[in-house]
C-alpha positions as CSV (number, residue, x, y, z in Angstrom):
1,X,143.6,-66.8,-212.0
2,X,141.5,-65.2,-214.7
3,X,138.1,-66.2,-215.0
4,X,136.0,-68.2,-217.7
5,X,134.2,-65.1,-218.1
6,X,137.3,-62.6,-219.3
7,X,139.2,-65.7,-221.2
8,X,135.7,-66.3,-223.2
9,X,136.0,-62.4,-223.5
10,X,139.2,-61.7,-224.7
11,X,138.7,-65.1,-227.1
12,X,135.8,-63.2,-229.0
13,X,137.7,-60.2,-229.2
14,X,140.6,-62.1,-231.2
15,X,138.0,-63.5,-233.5
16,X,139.3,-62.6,-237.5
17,X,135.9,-60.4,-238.2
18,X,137.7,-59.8,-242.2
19,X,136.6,-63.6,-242.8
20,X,133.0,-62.8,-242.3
21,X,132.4,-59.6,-244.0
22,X,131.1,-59.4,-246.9
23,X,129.9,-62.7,-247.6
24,X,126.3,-62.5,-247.3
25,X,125.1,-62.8,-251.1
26,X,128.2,-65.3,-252.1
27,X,127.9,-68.7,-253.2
28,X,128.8,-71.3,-250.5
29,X,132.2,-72.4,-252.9
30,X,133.4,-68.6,-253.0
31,X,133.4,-68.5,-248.9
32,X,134.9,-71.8,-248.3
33,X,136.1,-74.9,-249.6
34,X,134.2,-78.0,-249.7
35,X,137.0,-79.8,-247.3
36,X,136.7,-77.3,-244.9
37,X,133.2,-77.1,-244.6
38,X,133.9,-81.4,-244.1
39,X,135.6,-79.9,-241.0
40,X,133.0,-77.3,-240.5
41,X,130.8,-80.7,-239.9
42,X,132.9,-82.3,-237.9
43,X,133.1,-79.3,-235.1
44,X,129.3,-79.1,-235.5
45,X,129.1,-82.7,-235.1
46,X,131.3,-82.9,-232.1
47,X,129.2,-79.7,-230.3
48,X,125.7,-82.0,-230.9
49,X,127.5,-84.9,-229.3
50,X,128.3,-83.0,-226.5
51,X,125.0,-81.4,-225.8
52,X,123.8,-84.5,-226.2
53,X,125.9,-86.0,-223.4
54,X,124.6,-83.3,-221.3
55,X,120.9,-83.4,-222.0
56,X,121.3,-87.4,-221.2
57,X,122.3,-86.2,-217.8
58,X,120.1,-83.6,-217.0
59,X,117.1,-86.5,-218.0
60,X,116.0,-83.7,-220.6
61,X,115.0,-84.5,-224.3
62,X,116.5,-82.5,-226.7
63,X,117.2,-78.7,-227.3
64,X,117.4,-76.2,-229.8
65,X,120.7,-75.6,-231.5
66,X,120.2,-71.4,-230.6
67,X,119.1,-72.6,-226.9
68,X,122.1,-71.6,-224.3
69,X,123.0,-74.5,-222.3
70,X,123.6,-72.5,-219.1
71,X,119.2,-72.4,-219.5
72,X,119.8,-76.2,-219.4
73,X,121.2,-76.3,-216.0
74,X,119.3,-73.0,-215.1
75,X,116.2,-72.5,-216.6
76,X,115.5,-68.9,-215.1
77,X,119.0,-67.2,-215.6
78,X,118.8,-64.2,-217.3
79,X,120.4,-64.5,-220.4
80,X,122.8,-62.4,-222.2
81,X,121.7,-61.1,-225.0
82,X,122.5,-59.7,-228.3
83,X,123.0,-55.5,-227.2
84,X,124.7,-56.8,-224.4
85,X,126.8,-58.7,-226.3
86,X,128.0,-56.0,-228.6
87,X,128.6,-53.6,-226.0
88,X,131.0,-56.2,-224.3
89,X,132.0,-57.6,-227.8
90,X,132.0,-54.3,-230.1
91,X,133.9,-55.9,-233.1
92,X,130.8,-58.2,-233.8
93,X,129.3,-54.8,-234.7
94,X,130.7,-55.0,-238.2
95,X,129.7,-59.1,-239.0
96,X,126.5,-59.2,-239.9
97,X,126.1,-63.1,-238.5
98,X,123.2,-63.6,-236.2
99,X,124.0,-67.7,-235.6
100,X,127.6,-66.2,-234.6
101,X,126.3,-63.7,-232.3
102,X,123.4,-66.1,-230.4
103,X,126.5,-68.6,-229.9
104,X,128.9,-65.8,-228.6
105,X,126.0,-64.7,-226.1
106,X,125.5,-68.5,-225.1
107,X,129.3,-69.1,-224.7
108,X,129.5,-66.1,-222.4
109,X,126.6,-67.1,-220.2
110,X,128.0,-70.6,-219.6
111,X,131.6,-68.8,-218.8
112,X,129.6,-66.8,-216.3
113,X,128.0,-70.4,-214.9
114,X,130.9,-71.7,-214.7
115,X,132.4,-68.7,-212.6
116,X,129.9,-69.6,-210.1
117,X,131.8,-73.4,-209.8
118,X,128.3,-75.0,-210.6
119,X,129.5,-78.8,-210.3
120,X,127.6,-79.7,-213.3
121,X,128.8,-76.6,-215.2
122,X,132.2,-77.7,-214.3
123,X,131.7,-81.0,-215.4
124,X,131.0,-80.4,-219.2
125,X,133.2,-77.1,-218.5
126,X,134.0,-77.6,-222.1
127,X,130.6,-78.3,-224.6
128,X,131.4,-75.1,-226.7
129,X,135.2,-75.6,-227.8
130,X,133.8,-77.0,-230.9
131,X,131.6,-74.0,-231.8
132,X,133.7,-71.6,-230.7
133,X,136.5,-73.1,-232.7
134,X,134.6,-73.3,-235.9
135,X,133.5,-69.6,-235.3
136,X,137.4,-68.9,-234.9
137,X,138.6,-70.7,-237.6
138,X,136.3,-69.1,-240.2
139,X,132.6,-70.7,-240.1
140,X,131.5,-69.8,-243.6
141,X,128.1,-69.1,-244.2
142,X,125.8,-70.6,-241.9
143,X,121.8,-70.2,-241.3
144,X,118.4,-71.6,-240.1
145,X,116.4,-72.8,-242.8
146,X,112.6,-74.0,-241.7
147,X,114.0,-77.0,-238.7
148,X,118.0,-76.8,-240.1
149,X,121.1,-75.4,-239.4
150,X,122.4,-75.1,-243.1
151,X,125.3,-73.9,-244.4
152,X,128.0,-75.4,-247.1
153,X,128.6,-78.5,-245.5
154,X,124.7,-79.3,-245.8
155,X,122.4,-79.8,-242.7
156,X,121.7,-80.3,-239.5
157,X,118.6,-80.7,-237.2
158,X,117.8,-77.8,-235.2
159,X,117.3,-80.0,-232.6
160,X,119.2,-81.5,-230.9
161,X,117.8,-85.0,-229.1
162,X,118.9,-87.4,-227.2
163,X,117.6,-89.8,-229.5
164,X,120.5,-89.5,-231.6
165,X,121.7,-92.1,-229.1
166,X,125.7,-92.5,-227.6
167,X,128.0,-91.1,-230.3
168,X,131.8,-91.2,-230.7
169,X,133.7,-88.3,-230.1
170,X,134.8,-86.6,-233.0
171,X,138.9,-85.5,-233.2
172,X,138.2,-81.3,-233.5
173,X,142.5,-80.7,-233.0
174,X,143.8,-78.7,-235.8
175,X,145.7,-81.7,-236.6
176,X,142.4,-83.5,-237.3
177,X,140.2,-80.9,-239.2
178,X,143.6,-80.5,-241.7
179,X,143.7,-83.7,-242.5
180,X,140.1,-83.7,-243.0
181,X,140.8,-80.9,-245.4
182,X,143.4,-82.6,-246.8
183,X,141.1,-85.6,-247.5
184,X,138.7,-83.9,-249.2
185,X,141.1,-81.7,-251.5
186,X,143.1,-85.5,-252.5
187,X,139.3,-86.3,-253.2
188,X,139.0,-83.9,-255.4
189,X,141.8,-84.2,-257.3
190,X,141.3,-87.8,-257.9
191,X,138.0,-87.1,-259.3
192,X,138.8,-84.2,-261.5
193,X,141.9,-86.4,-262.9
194,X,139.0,-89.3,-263.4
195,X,136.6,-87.2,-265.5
196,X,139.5,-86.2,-267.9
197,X,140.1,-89.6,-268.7
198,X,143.3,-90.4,-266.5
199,X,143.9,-94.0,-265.3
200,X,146.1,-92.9,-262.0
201,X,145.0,-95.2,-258.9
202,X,145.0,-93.1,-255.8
203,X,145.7,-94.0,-252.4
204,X,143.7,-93.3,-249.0
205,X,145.8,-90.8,-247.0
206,X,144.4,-92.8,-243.9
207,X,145.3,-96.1,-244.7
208,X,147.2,-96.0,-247.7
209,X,145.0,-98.5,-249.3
210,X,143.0,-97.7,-253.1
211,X,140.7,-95.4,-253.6
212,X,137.6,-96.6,-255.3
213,X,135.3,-94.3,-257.7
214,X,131.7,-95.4,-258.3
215,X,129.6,-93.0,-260.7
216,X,126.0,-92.8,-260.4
217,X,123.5,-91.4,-262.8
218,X,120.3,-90.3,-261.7
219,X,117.4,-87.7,-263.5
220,X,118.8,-84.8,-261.7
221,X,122.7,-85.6,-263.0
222,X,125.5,-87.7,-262.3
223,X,127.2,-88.0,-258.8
224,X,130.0,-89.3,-257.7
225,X,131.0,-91.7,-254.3
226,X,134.6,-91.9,-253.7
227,X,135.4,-94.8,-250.9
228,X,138.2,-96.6,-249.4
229,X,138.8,-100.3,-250.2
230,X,139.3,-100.4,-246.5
231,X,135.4,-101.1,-244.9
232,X,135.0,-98.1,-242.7
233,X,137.4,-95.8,-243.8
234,X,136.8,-93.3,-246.1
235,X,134.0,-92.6,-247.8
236,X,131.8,-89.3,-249.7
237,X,130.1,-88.5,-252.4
238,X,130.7,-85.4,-254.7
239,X,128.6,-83.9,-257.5
């Protein structure tokens, strides 16, 4: 059986490195589109949940979105680190991501924890799908700014605490994050059709029930908040 270690490996090595170069000094809207950095989020979202669910267990308090979570369970292991990585990893050379990189490094050292069979390890054998996944599927343009993980799908603490209470798990299948997309894009359209004057009614793709635009003006400019009729469905705002 192959181990955690070579699968992470070989998993980094099949990462698309063309959908990260170059996009250093573009606008968030020319790397992405606004509904997939919705399911950007919702990956991110699901990882803090996780790590949450972790830290609960280990008693601890919170951690730092860059921290590896092997250090969680083992505090002294030697961690991986980034000229390791790229000797392992060579075709991270050419992306000039550091967030990418730290989480690569992290991901490996858990794979290497959970080599060992640490029973705890084991346990939450899979916290980073949802990063790796996002890193896989394209990521954008993401960065720490002062205490946040930014990026086009806005912010996040750095840290992560336990404080953020019991969360639902988030659906990351690729089923899921398209129809996210797909959410946002029928959204979109609805608004753009809205501002021109039109009088269509659009449906919720999740429930089928009417969508409902409420404009708000403000000093800086108007915004938009486009909800379902169904409490608890969907619901976001758009500028």
């Amino acid at each position: 059986m192959e181990s955690y270690y070579k699968k992470a490996i070989n998993r980094i090595h099949n990462i698309n490195i063309e959908q990260y170069l170059n996009i250093a000094n573009k606008r968030y809207e020319e790397v992405r589109s606004r509904g997939e950095y919705t399911a950007d989020a919702t990956l991110i979202a699901e990882y803090y949940r996780r790590v949450v669910v972790l830290l609960q267990f280990m008693s601890k308090d919170s951690a730092s979105i860059l921290m590896g979570m092997s250090k969680v369970i083992h505090p002294h292991n030697e961690p991986i680190d980034i000229d390791r990585l790229l000797d392992i990893c060579p075709n991270l050379k050419e992306i000039d991501f550091m967030i990418l990189r730290i989480i690569c490094c992290n991901y490996l050292q858990w794979c290497s924890l959970l080599d060992t069979g640490n029973p705890i390890a084991m346990k939450y054998h899979d916290i980073y799908e949802p990063m790796m996944k996002l890193i896989e599927r394209g990521g954008g343009r993401i960065s720490i700014h002062h205490h946040e993980l930014v990026g086009g799908f806005g912010a996040f603490s750095r840290s992560i605490s336990t404080s953020r209470g019991d969360m639902e798990e988030f659906d990351i299948s690729d089923r899921a994050l398209e129809r996210r997309i797909k959410e946002v894009e029928h959204a979109e359209a609805y608004l753009k059709a809205y501002k021109l004057g039109a009088s269509d009614t659009y449906t919720c793709l999740r429930c089928g029930n009417k969508l409902i635009i409420q404009e708000n003006k403000e000093r800086c400019g108007v915004w938009y908040k486009i909800k379902c009729e169904t409490k608890h469905c969907y619901d976001q705002n758009f500028h």
